[in-house]
N, C-alpha and C positions, 0 to 999 in steps of 0.2 A: 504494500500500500504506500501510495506515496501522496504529502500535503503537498500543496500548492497554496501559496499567500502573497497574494498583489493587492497594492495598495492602488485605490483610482479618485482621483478629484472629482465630483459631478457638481457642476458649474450647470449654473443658468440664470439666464437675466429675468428677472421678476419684480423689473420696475413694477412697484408700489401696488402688490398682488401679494395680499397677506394669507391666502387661503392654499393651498397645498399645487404643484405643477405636479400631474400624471407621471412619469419616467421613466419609458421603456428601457431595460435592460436585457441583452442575450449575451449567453459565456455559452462557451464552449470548449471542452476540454478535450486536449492531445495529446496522443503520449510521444513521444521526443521520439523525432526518427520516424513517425508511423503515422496513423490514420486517427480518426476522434474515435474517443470513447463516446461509446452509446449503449443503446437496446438489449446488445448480444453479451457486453459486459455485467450486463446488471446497470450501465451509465456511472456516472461520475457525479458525486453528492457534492454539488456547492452548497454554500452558507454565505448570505451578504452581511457583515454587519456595518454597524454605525463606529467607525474605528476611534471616536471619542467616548465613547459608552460602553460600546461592548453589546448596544444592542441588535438582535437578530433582527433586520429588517426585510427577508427572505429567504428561504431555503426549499430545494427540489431536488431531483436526479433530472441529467442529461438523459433526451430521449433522443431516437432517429438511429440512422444508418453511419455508417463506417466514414462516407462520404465520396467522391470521386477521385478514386487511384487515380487516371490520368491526370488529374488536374492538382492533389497533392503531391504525387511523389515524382512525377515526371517533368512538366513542365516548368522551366527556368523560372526560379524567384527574381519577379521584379517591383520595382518601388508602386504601391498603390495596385498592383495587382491579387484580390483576394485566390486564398487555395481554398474557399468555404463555397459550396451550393445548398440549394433548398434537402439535398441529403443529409446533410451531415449533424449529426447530433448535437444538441444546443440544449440549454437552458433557457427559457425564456419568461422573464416578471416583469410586475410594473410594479412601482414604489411610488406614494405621494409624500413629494416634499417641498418643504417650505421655506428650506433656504439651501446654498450649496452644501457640501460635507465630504469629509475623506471617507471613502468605504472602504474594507477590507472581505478580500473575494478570498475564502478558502476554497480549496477542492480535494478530496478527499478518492482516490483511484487508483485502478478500477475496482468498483465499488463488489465485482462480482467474489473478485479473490476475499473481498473483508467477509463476505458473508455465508459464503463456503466455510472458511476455518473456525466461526463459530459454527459452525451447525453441526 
């Protein structure tokens, strides 16, 4: 099992809007060298939190597919060019907030091996 912890700024202008902005967020986890974690793993257990707090402001498993071999592992990486299509497993939340904040993305993968060795 291996963690994953990234810190991310989410920034938004919310001139004089004191009530909460919607926030789509998608993660999606990859194992180094390979294809996304998803479906067939069991997915990959994010946890968003509030990295001033500590509070949990989302948590789920990665669903979907593996993703597109040619388009991962073959095709030259270039600046702005995504290796992600509509296959590939993702996370995906929405958050309301009210002002920006630093979040802290764990990922916890692949989720399948954690819950095989308890069982």
């Amino acid at each position: 099992m291996k963690k994953i912890v990234m810190i991310v700024l989410m920034t938004f202008l919310l001139a004089g809007v004191s009530e909460g902005t919607q926030t789509k967020i998608t993660v999606r986890a990859k194992a180094r060298d390979g294809k996304f974690i998803g479906s067939t793993m069991a997915g990959a257990l994010v946890i968003i939190k509030d990295s001033e707090t500590g509070e949990i402001l989302a948590k789920g498993f990665t669903t979907g597919g593996t993703g597109n071999t040619q388009k991962i592992m073959l095709e030259p990486v270039r600046r702005g060019v995504t290796v992600t299509d509509d296959s590939a497993a993702k996370f995906e939340t929405t958050i309301d907030l009210s002002e920006p904040k630093f979040v802290t993305i764990e990922i916890f993968a692949p989720y399948g091996q954690i819950v095989l060795r308890c069982g």
